[in-house]
C-alpha positions in Angstrom: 88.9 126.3 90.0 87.7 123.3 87.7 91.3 122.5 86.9 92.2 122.0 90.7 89.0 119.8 91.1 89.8 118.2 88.6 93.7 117.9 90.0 91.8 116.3 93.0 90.3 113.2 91.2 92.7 112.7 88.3 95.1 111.0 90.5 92.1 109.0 91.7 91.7 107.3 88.6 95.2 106.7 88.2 95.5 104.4 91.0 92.0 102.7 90.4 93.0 101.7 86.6 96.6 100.6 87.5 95.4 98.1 90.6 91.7 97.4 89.6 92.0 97.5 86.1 96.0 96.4 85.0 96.4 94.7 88.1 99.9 96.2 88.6 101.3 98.3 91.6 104.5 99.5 89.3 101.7 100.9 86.8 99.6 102.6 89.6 102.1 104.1 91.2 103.8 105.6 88.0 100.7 106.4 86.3 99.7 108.2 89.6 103.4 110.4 89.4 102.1 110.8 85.5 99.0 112.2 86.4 100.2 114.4 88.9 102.7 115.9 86.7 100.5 116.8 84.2 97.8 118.1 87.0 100.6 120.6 87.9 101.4 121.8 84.6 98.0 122.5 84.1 97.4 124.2 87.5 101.1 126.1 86.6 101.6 126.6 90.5 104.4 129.4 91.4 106.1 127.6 94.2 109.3 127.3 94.0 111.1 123.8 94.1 113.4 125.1 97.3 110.3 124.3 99.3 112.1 121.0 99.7 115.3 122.1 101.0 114.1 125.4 103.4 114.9 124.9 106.6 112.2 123.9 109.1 111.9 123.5 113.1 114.6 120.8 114.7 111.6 119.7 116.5 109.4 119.6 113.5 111.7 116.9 111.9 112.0 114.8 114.8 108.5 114.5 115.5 107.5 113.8 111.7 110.1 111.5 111.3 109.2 109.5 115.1 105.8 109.1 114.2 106.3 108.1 110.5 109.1 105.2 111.7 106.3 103.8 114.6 103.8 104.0 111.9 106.1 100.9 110.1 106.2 98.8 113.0 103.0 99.4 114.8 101.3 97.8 111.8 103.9 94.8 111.8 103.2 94.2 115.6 99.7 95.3 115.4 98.9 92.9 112.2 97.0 90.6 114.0 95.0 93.0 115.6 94.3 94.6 112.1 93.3 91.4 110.8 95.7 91.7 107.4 94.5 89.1 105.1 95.8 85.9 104.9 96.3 85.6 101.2 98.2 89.3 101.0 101.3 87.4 99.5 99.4 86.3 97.0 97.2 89.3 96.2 100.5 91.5 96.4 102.1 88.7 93.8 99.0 89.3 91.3 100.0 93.2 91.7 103.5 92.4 90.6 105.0 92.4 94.0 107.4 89.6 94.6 111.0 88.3 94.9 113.4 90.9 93.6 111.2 93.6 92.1 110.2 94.3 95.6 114.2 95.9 96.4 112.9 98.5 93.1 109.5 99.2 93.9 110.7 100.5 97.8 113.6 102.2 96.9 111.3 104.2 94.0 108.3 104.4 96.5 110.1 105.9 99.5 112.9 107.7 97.5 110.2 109.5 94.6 106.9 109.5 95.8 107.2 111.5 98.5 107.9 114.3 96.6 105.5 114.6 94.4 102.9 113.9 97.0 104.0 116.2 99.2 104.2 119.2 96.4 101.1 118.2 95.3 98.8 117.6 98.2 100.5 120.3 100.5 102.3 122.6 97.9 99.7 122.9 95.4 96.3 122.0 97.2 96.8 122.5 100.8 95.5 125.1 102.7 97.3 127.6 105.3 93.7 126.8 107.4 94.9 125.2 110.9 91.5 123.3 111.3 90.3 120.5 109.1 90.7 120.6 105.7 88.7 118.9 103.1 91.6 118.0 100.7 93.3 116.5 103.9 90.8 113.6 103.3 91.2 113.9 99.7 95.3 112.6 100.7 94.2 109.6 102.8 91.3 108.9 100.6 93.3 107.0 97.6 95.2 104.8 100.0 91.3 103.1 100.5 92.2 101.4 97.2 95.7 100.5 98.0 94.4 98.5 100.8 90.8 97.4 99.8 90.5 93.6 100.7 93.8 93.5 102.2 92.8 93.9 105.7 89.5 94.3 107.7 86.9 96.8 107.1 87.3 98.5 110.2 91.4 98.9 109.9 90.2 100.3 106.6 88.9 103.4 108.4 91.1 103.4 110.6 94.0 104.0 108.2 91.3 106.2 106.7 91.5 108.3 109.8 94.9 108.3 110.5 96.0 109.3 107.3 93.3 112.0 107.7 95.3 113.1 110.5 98.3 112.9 109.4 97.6 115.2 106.1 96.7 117.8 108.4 99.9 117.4 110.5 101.9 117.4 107.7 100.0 120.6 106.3 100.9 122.4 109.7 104.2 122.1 109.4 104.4 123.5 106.2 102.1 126.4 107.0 104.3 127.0 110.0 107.9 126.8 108.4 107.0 127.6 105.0 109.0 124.3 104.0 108.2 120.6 103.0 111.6 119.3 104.3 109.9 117.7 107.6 106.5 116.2 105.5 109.0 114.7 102.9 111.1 113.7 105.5 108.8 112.3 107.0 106.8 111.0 104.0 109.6 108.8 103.5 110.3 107.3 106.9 106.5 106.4 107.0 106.5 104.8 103.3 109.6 103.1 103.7 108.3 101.7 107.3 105.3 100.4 106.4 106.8 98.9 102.9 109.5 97.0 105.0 105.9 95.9 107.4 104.6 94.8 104.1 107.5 92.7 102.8 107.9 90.9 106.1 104.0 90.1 106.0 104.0 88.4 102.9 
């Protein structure tokens, strides 16, 4: 039980030291794949890697991946509205992100990342309960630091809440078809959305 508590945090810390403390979105995100990796071999889960390619509900996938695309370009219309900061080219730029090493960084980010999050969070530490589920919280709660003093207060929640929400969907589908292929699929439309959103904002 300590081991998955501590599963919870570690990645946590992986993403505060790479943006607060290297100042570097490559190093945060890989040190966050790092950490996850070796939360899993501690934890030693028994699921299988097929999860990814099981088949799940027709309807499943469409809705994951509708409402992962919108999520892209509701932020991009919606900017103004979520008061984005006006300097996020430059504090992106102090992170690493400009010019050509943005093509790498989305290609990794939507490619990757969605499968070890969505092994991780769902696989590993989800729960098969359909109401709210603290670890769902847990998912969106990192993303606080991704966007802290990026964008208004308020948008912070916001994202805080949808994210929330979306955990849990995301968790329902696997506890319904006993497969990630919709939550990756999806995973990926909404990270490579939103990082498109981003690169036009800056």
């Amino acid at each position: 039980m300590k081991a998955k508590y501590l599963a919870f945090i570690l990645p946590y810390f992986a993403v505060w030291a790479g943006l607060f403390l290297f100042k570097s979105a490559w190093l945060a995100l890989v040190c966050f794949h790092i950490v996850i990796a070796a939360a899993l071999i501690l934890l030693k889960p028994s699921l299988p890697l097929n999860v990814f390619i099981r088949p799940a509900k027709f309807t499943h996938l469409a809705l994951s991946l509708f409402l992962c695309v919108v999520s892209g370009l509701a932020l991009y219309l919606l900017r103004d509205i979520f008061q984005i900061a006006d300097n996020l080219n430059l504090q992106l730029a102090e992170l690493g992100l400009s010019g050509n090493v943005w093509f790498g960084f989305i290609t990794y980010f939507t490619v990757v990342n969605p499968f070890f999050e969505e092994y991780f969070w769902r696989g590993v530490l989800g729960s098969s309960t359909k109401g709210f589920y603290f670890g769902d919280l847990l998912y969106a709660g990192y993303h606080v630091m991704v966007v802290w003093n990026k964008t208004h207060p308020f948008s912070i929640l916001f994202m805080l809440a949808v994210l929330t929400s979306i955990g849990w969907y995301w968790r329902q589908l696997y506890r319904r078809d006993g497969s990630l292929l919709a939550p990756v699929l999806g995973h990926m439309a909404a990270d490579l959305s939103i990082l498109i959103a981003v690169y036009k904002m800056t």
